[in-house]
SELUMTI-686259 format. One record per residue (C-alpha): residue number from 0; residue in one letter; z, x, y. Coordinates in Angstrom, 2 decimals, decimal comma. Example, Ala and Ser with C-alpha at 12.3 -4.5 7.8 and 13.67 -1.06 7.14 Angstrom:
! SELUMTI-686259
   num   residuo         Z         X         Y
     0         a      7,80     12,30     -4,50
     1         s      7,14     13,67     -1,06
END
This chain:
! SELUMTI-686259
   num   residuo         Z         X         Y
     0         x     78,68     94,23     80,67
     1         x     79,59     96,60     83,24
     2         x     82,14     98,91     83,33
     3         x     82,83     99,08     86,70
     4         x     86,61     97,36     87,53
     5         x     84,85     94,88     89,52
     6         x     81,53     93,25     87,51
     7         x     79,86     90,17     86,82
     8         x     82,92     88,91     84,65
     9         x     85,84     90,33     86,09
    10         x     88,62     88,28     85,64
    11         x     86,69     85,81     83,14
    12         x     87,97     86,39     79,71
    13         x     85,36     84,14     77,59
    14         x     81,75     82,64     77,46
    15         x     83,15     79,52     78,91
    16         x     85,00     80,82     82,12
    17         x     81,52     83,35     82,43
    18         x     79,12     79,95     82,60
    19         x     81,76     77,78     84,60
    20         x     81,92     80,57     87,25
    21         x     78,18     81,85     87,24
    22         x     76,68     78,59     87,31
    23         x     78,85     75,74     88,89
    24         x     81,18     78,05     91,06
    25         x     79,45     81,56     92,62
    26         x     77,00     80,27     94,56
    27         x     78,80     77,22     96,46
    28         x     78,77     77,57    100,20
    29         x     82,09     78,34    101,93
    30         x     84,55     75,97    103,87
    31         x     86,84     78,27    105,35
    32         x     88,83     75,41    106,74
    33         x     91,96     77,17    107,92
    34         x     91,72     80,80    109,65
    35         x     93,41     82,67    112,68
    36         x     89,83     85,00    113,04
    37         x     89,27     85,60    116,60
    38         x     86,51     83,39    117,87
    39         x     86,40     85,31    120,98
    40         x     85,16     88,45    118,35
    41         x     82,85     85,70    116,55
    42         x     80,84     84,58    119,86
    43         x     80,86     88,23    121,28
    44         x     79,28     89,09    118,02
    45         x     81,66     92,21    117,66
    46         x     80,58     95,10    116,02
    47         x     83,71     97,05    114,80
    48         x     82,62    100,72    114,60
    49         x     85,16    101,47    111,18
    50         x     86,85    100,48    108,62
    51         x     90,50    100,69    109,82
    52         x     89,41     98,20    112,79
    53         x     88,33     95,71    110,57
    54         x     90,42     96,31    107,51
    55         x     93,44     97,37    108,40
    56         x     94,21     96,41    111,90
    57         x     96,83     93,27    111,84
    58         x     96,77     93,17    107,98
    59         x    100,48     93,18    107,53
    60         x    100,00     92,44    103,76
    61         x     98,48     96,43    103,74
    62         x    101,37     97,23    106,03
    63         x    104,23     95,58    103,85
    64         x    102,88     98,21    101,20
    65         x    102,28    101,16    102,92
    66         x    105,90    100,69    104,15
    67         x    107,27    100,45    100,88
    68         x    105,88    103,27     99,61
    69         x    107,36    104,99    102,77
    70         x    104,06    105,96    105,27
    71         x    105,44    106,49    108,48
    72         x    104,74    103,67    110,94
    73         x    102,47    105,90    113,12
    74         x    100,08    105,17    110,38
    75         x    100,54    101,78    110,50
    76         x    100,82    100,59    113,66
    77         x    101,54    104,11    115,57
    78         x     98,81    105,64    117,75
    79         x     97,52    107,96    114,39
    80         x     93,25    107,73    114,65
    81         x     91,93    104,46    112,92
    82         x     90,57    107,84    110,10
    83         x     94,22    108,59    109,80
    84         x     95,48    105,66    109,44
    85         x     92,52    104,72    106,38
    86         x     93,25    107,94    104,57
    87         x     97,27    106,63    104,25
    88         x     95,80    103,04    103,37
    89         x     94,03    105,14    100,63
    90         x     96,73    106,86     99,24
    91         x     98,76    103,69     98,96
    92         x     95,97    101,68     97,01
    93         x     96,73    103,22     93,29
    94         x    100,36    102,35     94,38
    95         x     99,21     99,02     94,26
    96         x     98,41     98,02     90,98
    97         x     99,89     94,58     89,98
    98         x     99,76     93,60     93,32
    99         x     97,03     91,21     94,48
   100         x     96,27     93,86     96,99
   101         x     94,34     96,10     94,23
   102         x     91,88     93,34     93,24
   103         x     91,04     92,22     97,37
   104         x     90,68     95,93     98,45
   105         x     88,01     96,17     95,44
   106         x     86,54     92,93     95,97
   107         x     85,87     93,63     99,53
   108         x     84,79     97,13     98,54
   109         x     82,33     95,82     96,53
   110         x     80,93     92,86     98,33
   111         x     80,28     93,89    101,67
   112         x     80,25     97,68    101,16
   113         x     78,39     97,93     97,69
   114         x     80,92    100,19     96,82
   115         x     82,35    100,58     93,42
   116         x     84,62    103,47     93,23
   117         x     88,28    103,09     92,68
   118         x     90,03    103,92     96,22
   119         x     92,39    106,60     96,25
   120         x     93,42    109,55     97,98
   121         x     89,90    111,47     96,12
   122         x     87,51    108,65     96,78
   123         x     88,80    108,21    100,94
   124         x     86,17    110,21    102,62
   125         x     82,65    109,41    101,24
   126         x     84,40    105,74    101,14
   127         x     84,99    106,12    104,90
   128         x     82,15    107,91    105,89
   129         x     79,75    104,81    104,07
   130         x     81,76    102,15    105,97
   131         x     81,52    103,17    108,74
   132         x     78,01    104,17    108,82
   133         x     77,66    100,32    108,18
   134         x     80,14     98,92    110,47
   135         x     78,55    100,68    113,32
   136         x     75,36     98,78    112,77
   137         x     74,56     95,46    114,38
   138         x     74,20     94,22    110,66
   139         x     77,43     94,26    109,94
   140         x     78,70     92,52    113,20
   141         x     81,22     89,60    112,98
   142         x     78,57     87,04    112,65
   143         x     76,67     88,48    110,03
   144         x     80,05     89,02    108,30
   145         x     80,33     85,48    107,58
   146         x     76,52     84,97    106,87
   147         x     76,93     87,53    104,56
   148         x     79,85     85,56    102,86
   149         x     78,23     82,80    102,42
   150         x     80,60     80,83    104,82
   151         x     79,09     77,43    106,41
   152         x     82,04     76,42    108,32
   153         x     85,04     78,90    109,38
   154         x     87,85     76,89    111,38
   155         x     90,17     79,23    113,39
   156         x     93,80     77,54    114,74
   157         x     94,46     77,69    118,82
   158         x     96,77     76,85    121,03
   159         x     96,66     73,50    123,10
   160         x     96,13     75,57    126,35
   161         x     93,92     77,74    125,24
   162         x     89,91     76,89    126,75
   163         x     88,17     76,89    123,92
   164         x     85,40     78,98    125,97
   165         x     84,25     80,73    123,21
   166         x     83,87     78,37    120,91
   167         x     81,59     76,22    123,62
   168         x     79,78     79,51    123,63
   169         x     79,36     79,12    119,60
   170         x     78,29     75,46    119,56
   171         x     75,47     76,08    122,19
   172         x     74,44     79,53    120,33
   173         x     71,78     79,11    117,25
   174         x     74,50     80,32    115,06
   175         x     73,90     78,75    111,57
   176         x     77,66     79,20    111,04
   177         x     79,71     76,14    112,19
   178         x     82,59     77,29    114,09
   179         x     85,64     74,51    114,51
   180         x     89,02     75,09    114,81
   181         x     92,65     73,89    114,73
   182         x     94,91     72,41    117,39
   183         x     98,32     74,35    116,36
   184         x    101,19     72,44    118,87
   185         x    104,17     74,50    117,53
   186         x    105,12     76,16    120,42
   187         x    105,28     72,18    122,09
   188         x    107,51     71,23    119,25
   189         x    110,31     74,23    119,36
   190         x    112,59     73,25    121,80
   191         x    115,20     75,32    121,37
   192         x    112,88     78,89    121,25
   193         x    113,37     81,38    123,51
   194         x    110,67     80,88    126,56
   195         x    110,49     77,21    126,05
   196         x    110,19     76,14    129,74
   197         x    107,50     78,66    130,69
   198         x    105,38     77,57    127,38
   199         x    105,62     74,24    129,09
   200         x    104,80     75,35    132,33
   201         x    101,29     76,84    130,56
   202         x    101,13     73,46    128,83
   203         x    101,15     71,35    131,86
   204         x     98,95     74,21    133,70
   205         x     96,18     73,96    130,63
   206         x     96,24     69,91    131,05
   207         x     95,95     70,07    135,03
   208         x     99,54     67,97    135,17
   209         x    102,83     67,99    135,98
   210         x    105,50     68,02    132,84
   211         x    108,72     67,12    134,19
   212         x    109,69     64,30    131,88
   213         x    109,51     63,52    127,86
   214         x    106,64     60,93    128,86
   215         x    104,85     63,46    130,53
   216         x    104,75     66,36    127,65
   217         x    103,61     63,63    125,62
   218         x    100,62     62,84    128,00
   219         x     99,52     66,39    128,23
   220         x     99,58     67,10    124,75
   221         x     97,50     63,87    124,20
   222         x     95,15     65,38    126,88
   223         x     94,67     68,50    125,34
   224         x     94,16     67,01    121,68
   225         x     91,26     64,80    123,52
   226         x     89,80     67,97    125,36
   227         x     89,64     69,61    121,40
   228         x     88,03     66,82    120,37
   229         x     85,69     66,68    122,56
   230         x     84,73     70,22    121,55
   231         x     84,51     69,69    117,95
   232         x     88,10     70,01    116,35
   233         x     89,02     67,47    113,97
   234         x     91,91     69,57    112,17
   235         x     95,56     69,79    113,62
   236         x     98,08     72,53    111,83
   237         x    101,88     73,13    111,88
   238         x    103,89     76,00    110,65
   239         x    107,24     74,92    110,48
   240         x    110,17     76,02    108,52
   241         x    110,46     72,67    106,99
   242         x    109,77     68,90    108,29
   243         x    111,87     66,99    110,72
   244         x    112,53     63,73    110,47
   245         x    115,68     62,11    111,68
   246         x    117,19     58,97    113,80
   247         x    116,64     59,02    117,49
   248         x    116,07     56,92    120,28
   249         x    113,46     57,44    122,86
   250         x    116,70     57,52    125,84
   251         x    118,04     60,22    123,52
   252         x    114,72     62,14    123,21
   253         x    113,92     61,70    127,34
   254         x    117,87     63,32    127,83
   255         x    116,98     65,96    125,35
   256         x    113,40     67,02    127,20
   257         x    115,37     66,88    130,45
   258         x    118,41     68,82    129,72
   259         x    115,68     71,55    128,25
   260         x    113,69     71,60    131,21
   261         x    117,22     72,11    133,21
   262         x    117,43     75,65    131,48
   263         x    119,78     74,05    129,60
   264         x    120,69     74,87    125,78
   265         x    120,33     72,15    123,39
   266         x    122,47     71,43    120,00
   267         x    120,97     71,53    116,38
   268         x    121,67     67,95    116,41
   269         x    119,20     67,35    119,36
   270         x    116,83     70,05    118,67
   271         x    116,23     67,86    115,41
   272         x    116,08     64,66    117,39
   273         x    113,64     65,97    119,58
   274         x    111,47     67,58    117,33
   275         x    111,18     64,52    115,11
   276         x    110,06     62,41    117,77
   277         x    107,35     64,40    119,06
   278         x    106,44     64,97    115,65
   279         x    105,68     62,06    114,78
   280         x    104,08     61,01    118,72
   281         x    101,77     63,77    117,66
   282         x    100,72     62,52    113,38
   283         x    100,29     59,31    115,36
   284         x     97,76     60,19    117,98
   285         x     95,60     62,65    115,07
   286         x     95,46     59,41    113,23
   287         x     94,24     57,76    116,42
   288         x     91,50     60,70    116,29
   289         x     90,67     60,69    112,77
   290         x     92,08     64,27    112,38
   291         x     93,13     65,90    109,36
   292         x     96,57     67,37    109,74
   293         x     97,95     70,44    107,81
   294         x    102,00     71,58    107,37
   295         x    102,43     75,07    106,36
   296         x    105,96     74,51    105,05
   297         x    108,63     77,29    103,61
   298         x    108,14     80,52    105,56
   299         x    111,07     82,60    106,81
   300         x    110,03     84,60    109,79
   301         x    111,21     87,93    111,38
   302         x    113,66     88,64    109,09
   303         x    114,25     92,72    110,12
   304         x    115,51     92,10    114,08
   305         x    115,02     95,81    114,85
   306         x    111,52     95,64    113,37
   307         x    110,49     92,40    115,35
   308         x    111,78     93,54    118,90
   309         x    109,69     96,71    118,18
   310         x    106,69     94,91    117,14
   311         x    106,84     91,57    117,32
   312         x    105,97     88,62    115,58
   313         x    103,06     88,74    112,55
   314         x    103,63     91,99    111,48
   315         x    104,98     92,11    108,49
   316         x    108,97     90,62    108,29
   317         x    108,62     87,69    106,88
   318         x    109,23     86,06    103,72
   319         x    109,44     83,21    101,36
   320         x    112,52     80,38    102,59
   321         x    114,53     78,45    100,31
   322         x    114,94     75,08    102,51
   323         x    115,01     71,60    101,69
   324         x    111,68     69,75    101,81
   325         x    111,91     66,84     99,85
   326         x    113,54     64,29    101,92
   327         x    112,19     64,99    105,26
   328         x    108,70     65,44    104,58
   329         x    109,49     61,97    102,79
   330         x    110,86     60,62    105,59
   331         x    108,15     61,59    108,22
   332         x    105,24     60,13    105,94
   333         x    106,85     57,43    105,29
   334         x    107,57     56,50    108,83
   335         x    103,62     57,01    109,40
   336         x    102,33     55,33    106,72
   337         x    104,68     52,30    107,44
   338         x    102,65     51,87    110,61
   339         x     99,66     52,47    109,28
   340         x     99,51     55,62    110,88
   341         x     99,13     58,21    108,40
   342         x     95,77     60,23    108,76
   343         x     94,65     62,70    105,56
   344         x     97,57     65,14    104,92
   345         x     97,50     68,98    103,42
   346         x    100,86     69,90    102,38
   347         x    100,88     73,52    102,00
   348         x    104,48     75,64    100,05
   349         x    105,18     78,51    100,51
   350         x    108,37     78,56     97,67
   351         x    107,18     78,07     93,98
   352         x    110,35     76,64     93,15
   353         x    108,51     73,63     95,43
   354         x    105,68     73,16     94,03
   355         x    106,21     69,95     91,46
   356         x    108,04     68,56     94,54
   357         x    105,24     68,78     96,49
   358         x    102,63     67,75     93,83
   359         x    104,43     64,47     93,07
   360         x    105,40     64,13     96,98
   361         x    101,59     63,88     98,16
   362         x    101,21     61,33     95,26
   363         x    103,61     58,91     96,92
   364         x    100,99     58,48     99,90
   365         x     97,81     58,37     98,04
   366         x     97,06     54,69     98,77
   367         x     93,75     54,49     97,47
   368         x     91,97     54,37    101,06
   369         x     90,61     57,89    100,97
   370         x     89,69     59,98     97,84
   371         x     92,79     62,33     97,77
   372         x     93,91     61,39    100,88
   373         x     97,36     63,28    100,62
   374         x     96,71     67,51     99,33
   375         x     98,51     69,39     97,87
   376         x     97,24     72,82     99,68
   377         x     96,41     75,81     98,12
   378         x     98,85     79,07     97,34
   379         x     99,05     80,39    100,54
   380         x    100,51     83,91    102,12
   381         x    102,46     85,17     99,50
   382         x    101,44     82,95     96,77
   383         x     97,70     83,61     97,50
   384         x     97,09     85,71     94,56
   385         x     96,17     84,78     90,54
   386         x     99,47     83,80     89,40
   387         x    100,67     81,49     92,84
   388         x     97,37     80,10     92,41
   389         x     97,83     79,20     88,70
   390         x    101,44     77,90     89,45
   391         x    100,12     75,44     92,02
   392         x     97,10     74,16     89,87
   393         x     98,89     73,55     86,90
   394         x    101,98     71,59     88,96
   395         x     99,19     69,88     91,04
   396         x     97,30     69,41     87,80
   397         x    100,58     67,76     85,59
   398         x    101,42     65,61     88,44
   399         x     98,01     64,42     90,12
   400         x     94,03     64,84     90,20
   401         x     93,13     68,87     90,59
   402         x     89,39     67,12     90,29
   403         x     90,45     65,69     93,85
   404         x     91,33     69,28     95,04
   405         x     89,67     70,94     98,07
   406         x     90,37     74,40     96,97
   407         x     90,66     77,36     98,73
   408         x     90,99     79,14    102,40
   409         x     91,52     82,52    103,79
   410         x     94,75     81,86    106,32
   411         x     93,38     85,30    107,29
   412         x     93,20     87,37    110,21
   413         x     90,55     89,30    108,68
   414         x     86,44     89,42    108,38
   415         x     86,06     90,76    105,44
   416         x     88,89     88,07    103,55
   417         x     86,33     86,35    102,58
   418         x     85,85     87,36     98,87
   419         x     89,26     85,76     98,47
   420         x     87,00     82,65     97,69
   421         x     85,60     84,26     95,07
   422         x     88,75     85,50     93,61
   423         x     89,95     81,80     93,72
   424         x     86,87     80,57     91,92
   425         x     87,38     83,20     89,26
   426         x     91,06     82,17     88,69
   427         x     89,92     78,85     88,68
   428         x     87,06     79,02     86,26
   429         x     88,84     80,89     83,71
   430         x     91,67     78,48     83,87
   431         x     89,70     75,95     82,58
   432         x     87,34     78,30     80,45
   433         x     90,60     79,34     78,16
   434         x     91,63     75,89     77,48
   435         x     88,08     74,90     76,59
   436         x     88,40     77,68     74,28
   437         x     91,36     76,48     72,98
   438         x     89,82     73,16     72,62
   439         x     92,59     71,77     75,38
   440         x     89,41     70,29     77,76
   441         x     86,12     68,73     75,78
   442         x     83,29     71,70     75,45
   443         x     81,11     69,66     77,91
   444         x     79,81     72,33     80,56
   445         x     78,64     69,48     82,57
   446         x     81,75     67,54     83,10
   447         x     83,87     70,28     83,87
   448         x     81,36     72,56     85,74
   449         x     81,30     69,43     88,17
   450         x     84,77     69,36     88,81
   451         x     84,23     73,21     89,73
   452         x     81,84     72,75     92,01
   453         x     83,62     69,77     93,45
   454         x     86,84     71,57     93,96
   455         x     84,64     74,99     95,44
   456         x     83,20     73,14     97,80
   457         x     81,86     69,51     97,27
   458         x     85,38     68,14     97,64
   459         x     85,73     69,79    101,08
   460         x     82,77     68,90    102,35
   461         x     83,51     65,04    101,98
   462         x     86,86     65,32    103,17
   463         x     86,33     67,27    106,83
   464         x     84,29     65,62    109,43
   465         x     83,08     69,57    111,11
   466         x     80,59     68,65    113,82
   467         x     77,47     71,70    113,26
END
């Protein structure tokens, strides 16, 4: 075996993880069913010129560390050259061991770059110097990125108003790469955010409409979810702190709109009446669509207020909330599925102290209709790495069917995330290789080399409806 940090077996620790990865798991295709990559940079075929651009640039993950470790913020997200800035990404990478930062930065290394050496302050230059000598070239252009990932369908998450231009460019382009995406109505939903009436105002501009009432936000967002669909998006997504799902009327909910659209403030008591309703006017109408819709539950944003006024949202101030989930989310599927109403479901947490509550919550809803129906989502942001991803197998493991699982996704902003598939399929492979070992799962390769392959890909594949 090698002895470079990243081989053939890294992170396999016997003969059984080695043949479940190698033979049922490595060569799957890629579903990268949730992603915010820029499909304006996809159908443009961007070429990115260096590293930092396509690397570093909007990774607050790499900026969370380099920050800690106490690189000045010109480096980070100053005006210090794109060079610059790498060389201080390199100096921060030894400071990274333990982190799941240490294993992506050499997994990417190694995948797209062919490049083995440890990064670090030493290694920085002739590391640069080769990257960008290949991110200059037209080979390594966004496109071929995901070719060269072996990614069949990426799915990026927009805005109702936004056009969808480029990915109408993408679906009449020969590229073998299917590119959906997400219809992310958050922005709808928060009524009592800051800018509220003017994100209407784009709303009702996007839909060609006037949004004066409750009834009429309702029509436009229906509009815009039938515009998507007509362009190939079958996924919805949410990122919310946690679910609503309270008592209201609809003359409570009209008042509520109105009063909002008055400039008016609204209480926490009608902020959660409001945001029920349309919550559930909107699960109803993916349902009507066949859609798949995703929650992205637990996250506490923009924690620093200094930091966020300087640079805004997505940059690196956010962390892991500790709110309530359990009875809402309860409440909201069961209103749905009470109505027959309730389209497939991926629950994603984002607090581990959540996840049996989630694993037992999505079998509640599995009604038998749909093979796993209700998902329990993969670790996600900060529980993206080995032991998040272990956590949420084993509780979704205990408590349900993993062999129902449809694995992994980036949630990245990045081309070259990619690998985090393979880092996944590695975790996952020598999960179930050690307790083969220990004799805890039959020594039949077949058997459990299927559910591998089913949970890399096969499993996804049956469960999203992507139009190529």
């Amino acid at each position: 075996m090698s002895k470079k940090f990243i081989n053939d077996n890294f992170l396999l620790e016997n003969s059984f993880s080695e043949e479940l990865y190698h033979t049922y798991a490595k060569d799957q295709p890629i579903i990268d069913y949730h992603n915010h990559l820029s499909p304006k940079l996809i159908a443009e075929d961007h070429v990115f010129g260096n590293v930092t651009k396509v690397w570093i640039d909007g990774d607050h993950y790499k900026w969370r560390a380099m920050r800690t470790l106490g690189i000045d913020e010109n480096f980070i997200t100053g005006a210090a050259t794109d060079k610059d800035k790498f060389m201080k990404w390199a100096k921060t990478v030894p400071y990274t061991l333990r982190n799941p930062l240490y294993h992506w930065t050499h997994l990417e290394l190694a995948r797209y770059f062919d490049t083995y050496e440890l990064l670090n302050e030493n290694t920085a230059e002739a590391i640069w110097n080769n990257t960008q000598e290949k991110l200059s070239s037209k080979e390594y252009s966004c496109r071929n990125l995901l070719t060269k990932a072996n990614a069949k369908v990426v799915c990026t998450t927009e805005d109702p108003i936004d056009n969808l231009e480029y990915h109408q460019q993408l679906s009449k382009s020969n590229y073998q790469v299917t590119v959906s995406t997400a219809f992310r109505p958050d922005k709808a939903i928060m009524i009592a955010n800051d800018g509220y009436n003017a994100y209407i105002d784009s709303l009702a501009a996007a839909a060609d409409t006037e949004i004066s009432t409750y009834g009429d936000l309702c029509a436009a967002l229906e509009s815009r979810i039938k515009y998507f669909h007509e362009n190939g998006c079958r996924l919805c997504d949410h990122g919310l702190n946690q679910i609503s799902s309270v008592s209201f009327s609809e003359a409570e909910v009209k008042s509520i709109f109105e009063k909002r659209r008055s400039a008016k403030d609204v209480s926490n008591e009608e902020r959660l009446k409001f945001e029920s309703a349309l919550l559930i006017f909107l699960c109803e109408t993916y349902h009507s669509y066949g859609w798949v819709q995703q929650f992205h539950l637990g996250a506490l944003r923009n924690n620093n207020k200094r930091m966020h006024e300087l640079l805004g949202p997505d940059t690196g101030w956010d962390s892991i909330g500790d709110y309530s989930q359990a009875q809402q989310l309860s409440s909201l599927l069961n209103r749905l599925d009470s109505v027959n109403k309730l389209t497939k479901t991926i629950i994603y947490n984002l607090n581990p102290a959540d996840n049996e509550v989630i694993a037992t919550m999505i079998g509640n809803f599995n009604d038998g209709s749909v093979k796993g129906k209700v998902q329990f989502g993969s670790g996600w942001w900060f529980l993206d790495q080995k032991d998040g991803m272990i956590k949420q197998m084993n509780a979704l493991s205990n408590m349900g069917l993993i062999s129902c699982f449809i694995g992994m996704l980036t949630d990245s902003r990045s081309f070259l995330s990619f690998p985090r598939h393979e880092y996944f399929r590695r975790v996952l492979c020598n999960l179930l290789g050690e307790e083969m070992k220990r004799g805890e799962l039959p020594h039949d390769m077949d058997l459990v080399g299927k559910m591998v392959a089913d949970i890399c890909y096969h499993n996804a594949n049956e469960y999203f409806d992507f139009k190529g």
